[in-house]
C-alpha positions as CSV (number, residue, x, y, z in Angstrom):
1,X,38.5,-64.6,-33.4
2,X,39.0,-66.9,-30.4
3,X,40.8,-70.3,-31.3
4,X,41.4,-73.1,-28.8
5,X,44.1,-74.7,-27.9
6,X,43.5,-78.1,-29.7
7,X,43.0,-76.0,-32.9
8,X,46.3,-74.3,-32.2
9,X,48.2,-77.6,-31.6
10,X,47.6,-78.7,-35.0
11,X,49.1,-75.7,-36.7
12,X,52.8,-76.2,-35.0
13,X,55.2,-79.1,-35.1
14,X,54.7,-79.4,-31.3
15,X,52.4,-81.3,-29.6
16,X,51.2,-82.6,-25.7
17,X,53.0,-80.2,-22.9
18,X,55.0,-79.1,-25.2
19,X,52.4,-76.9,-26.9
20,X,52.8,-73.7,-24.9
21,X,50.2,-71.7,-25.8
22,X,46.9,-71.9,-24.7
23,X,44.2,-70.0,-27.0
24,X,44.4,-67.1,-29.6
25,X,42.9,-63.8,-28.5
26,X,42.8,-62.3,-32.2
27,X,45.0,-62.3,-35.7
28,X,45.1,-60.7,-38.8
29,X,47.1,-61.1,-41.9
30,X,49.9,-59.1,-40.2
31,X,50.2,-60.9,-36.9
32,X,48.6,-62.8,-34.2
33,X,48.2,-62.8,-30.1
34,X,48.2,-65.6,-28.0
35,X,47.7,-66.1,-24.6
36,X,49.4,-69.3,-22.4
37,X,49.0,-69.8,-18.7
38,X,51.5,-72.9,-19.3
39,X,54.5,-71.1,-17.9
40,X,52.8,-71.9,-14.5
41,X,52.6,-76.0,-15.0
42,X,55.0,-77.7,-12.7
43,X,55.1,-80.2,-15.6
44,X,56.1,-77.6,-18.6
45,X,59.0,-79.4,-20.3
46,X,61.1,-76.1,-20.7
47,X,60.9,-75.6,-16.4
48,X,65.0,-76.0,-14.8
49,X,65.2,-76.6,-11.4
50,X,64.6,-73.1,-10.3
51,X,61.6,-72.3,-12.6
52,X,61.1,-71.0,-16.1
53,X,63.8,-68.8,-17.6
54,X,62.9,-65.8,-19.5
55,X,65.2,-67.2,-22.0
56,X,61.8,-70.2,-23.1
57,X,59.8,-66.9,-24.0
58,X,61.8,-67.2,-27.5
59,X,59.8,-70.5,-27.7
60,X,56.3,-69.0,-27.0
61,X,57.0,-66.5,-29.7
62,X,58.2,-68.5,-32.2
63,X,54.8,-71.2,-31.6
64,X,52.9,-68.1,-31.9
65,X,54.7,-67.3,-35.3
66,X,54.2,-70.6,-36.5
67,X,50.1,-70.5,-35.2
68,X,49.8,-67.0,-37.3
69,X,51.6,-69.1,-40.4
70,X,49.3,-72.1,-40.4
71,X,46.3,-69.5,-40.3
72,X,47.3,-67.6,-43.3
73,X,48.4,-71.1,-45.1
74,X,44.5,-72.2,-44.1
75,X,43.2,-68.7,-45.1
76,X,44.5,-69.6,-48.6
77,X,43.1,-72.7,-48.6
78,X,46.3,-74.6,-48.2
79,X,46.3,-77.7,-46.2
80,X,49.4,-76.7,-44.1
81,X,52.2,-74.3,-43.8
82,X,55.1,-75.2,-45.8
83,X,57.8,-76.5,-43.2
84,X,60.5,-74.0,-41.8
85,X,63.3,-73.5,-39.7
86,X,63.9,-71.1,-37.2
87,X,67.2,-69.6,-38.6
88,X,68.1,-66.6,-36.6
89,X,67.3,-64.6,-33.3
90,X,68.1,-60.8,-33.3
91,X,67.8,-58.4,-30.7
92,X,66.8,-60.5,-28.0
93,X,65.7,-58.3,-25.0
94,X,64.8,-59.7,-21.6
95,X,63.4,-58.1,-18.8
96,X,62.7,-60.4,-15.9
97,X,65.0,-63.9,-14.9
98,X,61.7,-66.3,-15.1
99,X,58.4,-66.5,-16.9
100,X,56.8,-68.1,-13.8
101,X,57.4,-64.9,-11.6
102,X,54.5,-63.8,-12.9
103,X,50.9,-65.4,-11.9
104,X,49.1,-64.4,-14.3
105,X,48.5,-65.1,-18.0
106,X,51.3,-64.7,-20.5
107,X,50.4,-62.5,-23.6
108,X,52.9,-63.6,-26.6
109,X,52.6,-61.6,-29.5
110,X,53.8,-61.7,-33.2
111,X,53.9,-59.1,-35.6
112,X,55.3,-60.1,-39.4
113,X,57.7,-57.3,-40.4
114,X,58.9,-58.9,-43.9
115,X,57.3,-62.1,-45.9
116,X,59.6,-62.4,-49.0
117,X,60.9,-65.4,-51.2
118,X,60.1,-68.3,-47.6
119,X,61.7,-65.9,-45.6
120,X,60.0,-64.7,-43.1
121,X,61.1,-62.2,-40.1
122,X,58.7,-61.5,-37.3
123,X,59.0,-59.2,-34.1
124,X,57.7,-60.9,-31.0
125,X,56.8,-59.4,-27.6
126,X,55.9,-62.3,-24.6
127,X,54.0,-59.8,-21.5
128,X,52.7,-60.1,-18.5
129,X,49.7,-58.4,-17.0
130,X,51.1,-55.5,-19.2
131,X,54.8,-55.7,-18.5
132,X,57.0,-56.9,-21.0
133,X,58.7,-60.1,-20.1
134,X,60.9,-60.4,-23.7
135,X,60.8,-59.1,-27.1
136,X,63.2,-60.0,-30.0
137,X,63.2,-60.3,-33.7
138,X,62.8,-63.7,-35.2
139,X,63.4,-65.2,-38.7
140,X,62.1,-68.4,-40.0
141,X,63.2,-69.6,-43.7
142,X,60.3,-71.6,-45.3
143,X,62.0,-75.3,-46.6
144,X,61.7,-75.5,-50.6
145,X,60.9,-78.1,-52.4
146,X,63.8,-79.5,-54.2
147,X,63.8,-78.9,-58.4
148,X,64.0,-82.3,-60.2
């Protein structure tokens, strides 16, 4: 299932360049890949002075997390995804110094590991032409509705 990038942009809290990814290549209910060629725009909001750190590919996989979210929420015929908050980062590997060392496509990937009680903990992989750039473990805690 291919999704566009203007479909994607209204299933995250992000919009204009700051909207990283580009298109979904598939998804199912246990994860989701993406695919961005953003980490090459002169104008990408996260870019320092001496390009794109690795360190932004945390971003890309937690946008993909919250693309694969908004698809289930739609799947079960919920308007949106319940807010959430990116809570903790875990195992954070990194393999190159900049996303934009590589010309070609970025691949960002999200695989859920545990959905339980609005917390939810996903594995992300962001790769280039088939090398990995960073992978890491991510947990998002869904916001509650407060009990009156």
């Amino acid at each position: 299932m291919l999704i566009s990038k203007q479909e994607l942009c209204q299933l995250i809290p992000h919009d204009g360049a700051m909207c990283l990814l580009d298109g979904v290549e598939h998804w199912d209910d246990e994860g989701i890949c993406c695919w961005s060629e953003s980490h090459l725009d002169q104008g990408n909001p996260l870019r320092g002075l001496n390009g794109l750190p690795a360190l932004h590919a945390l971003e890309y996989g937690a946008q993909a997390m919250a693309v694969h979210g908004g698809l289930l929420a739609q799947k079960r015929g919920e308007q949106r995804l319940p807010d959430g908050y990116l809570v903790a980062i875990r195992n954070a590997r990194f393999y190159a110094e900049f996303l934009d060392a590589s010309s070609t496509k970025l691949q960002v990937e999200a695989r859920r590991l545990l959905a339980e009680s609005g917390n939810i903990i996903y594995s992300i992989d962001v790769s280039a032409a088939g090398e990995s750039i960073a992978q890491a473990r991510a947990t998002v805690m869904q916001q509650t509705e407060a009990k009156q």
